[in-house]
N, C-alpha and C positions, 0 to 999 in steps of 0.2 A: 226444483230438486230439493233433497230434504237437508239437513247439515251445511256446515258454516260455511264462508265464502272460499273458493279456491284460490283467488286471485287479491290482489294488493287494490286498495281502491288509490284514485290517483294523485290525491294528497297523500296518503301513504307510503306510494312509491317514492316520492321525491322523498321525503322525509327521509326512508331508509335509504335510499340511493348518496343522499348525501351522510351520511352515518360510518361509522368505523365497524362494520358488522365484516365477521372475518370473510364470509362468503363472498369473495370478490368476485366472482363468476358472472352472479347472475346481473350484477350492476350495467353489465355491456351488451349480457343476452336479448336479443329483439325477440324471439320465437317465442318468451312462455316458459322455455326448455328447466331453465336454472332459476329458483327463485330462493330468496332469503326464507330465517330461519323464523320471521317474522311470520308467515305463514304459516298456519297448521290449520286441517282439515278437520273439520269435527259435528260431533250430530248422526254421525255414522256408526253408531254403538250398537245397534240394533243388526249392523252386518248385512244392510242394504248397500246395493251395489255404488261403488264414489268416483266420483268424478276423475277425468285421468288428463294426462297434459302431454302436449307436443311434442317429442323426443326426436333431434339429428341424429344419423346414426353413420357414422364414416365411412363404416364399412360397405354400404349402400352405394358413396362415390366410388368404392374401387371397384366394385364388383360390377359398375357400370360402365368402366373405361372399355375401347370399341380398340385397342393396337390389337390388332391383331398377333398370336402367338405361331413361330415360325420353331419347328424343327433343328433337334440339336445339328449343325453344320459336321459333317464329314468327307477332312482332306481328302480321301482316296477316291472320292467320285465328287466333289464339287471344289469351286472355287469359292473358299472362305474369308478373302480379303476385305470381301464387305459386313455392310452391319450386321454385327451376330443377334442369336435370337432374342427374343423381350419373353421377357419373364415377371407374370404380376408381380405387385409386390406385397410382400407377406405382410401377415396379422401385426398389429402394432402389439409389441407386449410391453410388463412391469414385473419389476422386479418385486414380490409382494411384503407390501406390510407384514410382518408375521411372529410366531413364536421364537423363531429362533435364538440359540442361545439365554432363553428364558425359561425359569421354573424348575429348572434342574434341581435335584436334592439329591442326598447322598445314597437312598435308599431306590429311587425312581428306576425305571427301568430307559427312560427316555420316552417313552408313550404318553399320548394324549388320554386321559382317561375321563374326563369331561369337560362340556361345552356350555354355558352361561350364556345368558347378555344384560348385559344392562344399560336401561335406557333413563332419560329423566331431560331437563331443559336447561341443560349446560354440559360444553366439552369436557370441563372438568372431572363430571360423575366419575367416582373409582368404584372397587370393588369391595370396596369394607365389611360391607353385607355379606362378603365374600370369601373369607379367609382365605390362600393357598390359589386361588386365582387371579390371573393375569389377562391386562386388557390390553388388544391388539386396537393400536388407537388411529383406526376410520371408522369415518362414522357411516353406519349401510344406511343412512337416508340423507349422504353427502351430495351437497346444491338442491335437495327436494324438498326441502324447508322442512317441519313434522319434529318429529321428538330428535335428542342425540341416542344414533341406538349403536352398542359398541359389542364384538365379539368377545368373549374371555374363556379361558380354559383353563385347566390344572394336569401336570404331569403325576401330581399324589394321589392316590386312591382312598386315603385317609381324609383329604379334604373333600372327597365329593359329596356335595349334598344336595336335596329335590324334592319330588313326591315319592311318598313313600307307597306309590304304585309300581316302581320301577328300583328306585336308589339298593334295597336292599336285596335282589333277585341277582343269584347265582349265575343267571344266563345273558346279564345287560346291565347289569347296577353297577356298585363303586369300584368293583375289582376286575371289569372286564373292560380292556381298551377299546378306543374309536376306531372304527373301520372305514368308516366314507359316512359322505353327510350327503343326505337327503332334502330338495326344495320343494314343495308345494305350495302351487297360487293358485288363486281361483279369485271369482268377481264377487262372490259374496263373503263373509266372513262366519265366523261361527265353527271355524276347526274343520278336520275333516271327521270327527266320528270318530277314529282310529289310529292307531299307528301304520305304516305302511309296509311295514315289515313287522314278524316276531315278536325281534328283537331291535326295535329301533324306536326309542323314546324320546320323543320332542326336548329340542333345545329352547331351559326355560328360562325366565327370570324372574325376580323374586322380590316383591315391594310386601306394603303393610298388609295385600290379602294374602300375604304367604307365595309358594310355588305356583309360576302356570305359564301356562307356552302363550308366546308374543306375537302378536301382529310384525313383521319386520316393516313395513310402509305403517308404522304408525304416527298419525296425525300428517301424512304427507302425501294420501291418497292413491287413487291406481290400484291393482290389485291389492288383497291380500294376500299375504308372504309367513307360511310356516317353514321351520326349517327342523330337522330330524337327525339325530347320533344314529349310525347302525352301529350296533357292536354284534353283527352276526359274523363269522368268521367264515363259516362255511359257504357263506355269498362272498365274502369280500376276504380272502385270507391276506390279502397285507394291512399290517395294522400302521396305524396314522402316526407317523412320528411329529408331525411340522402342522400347524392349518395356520391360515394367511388369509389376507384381503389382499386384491387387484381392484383400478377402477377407471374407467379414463370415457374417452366420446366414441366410441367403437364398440360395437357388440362383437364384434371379431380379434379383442383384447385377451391375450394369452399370456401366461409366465412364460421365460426366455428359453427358449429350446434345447431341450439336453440339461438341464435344472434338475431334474426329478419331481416337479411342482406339478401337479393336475388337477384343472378347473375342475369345479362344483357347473354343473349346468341349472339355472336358473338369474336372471338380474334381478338384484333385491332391490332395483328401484321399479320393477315394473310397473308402466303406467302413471307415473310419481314424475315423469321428467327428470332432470338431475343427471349426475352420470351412468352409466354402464359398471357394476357391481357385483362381482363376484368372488363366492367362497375357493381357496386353493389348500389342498391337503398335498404334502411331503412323505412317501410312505414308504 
């Protein structure tokens, strides 16, 4: 296969295994699933298809339990004295990492008006580059080893800034808020050609080539992972007050019920190992 090694060779491991690396995860992981940040996947610039890693998935135990599920009991024609009925049990949720109570200004309306990320090879990384934006601090390639890539956003429409393919249009630029965020993966990389909607321009970030939409599995393999602002209104009329990260070992991981919080469908670890990772908008 073409690109760097996926895996830790075995002096390495111990090495990192005995080390103060924050990723405690992966030190106990036997599967593969969770590995340090020591790891990055690389060689794969060309957007051939990369290598992918073992992923548990919790949800897979529950949905495999055999109790049988028994009809709600009713006094007036049964005797209900015995065991009542079983009931699965529901999706594990989080409460999301998120904006909240952040970025407020006096002029803002409360809306999200753009989406950032920025990534680099420490948790650290802030926004500096970034005036007027704020970083929602998970990392979307957490336990997948690969870059730190982090969500950010701005409630200013004065601080939005980008490719000037999109930032200054009337119908989706600085003055028009987020509506719902958009995932696309696929196994090779290279973008998709397009936007997917209109009015829906890739969530970018922005180093020394300037503006340009990211890999979210960068340097930590498994698919490729684009992600998309709509700001159509007439697809999506409520607009985005809140967005957030969920993350946990269940692909059946939800914000907490009655919250107002609604998953992004796509894991931005796809393929990557690592946890289960998803975008949540408050709208």
């Amino acid at each position: 296969m073409p690109g760097g090694n996926t895996a830790l060779s075995s002096a390495q491991t111990q090495a990192a295994k005995a080390g103060s690396d924050k990723d405690e995860t992966y030190k106990t992981d036997r599967t593969g699933q969770y590995v340090s940040k020591d790891v990055q996947v690389t060689g794969y610039e060309d957007g051939s298809e990369r290598p992918t890693r073992p992923k548990f998935d919790a949800a897979d135990a529950i949905s495999t339990m055999s109790v049988p599920i028994e009809p709600p009991c009713d006094p007036n024609v049964s005797d209900c004295s015995g065991q009542g009925p079983y009931y699965p049990p529901a999706p594990p949720t989080m409460t999301p990492v998120s904006s909240i109570g952040i970025g407020h200004t006096t002029t803002s309306k409360g809306f999200i008006y753009d989406l950032k990320v920025i990534k680099g090879s420490s948790s650290s990384i802030n926004t500096g580059d970034l005036p007027g934006y704020y970083k929602i601090g998970v990392d979307l390639n957490k336990g997948a080893g690969g870059k730190y890539i982090y969500l950010c956003f701005t409630r200013d429409p004065s601080k939005v800034i980008g490719s000037s393919s999109w930032v200054g249009d009337g119908l989706h630029g600085r003055n028009v808020p987020v509506e719902d965020i958009i995932i696309k993966r696929q196994t090779v990389g290279g973008g998709f050609g397009g936007w997917p909607g209109p009015h829906a321009p890739p969530i970018e970030t922005k180093d020394g080539l300037g503006f340009h939409q990211p890999d979210l599995n960068d340097g930590a393999g498994g698919k490729y992972i684009y992600a998309y602002q709509d700001k159509d209104s007439y697809v999506h009329p409520s607009t985005v007050y809140e967005v957030g990260v969920i993350y946990g070992s269940s692909s059946a991981i939800q914000p907490p019920q009655n919250s107002g919080w609604r998953r992004i469908e796509g894991d931005l670890n796809d393929g990557a190992g690592g946890d289960y990772i998803y975008f949540v908008v408050k709208e």
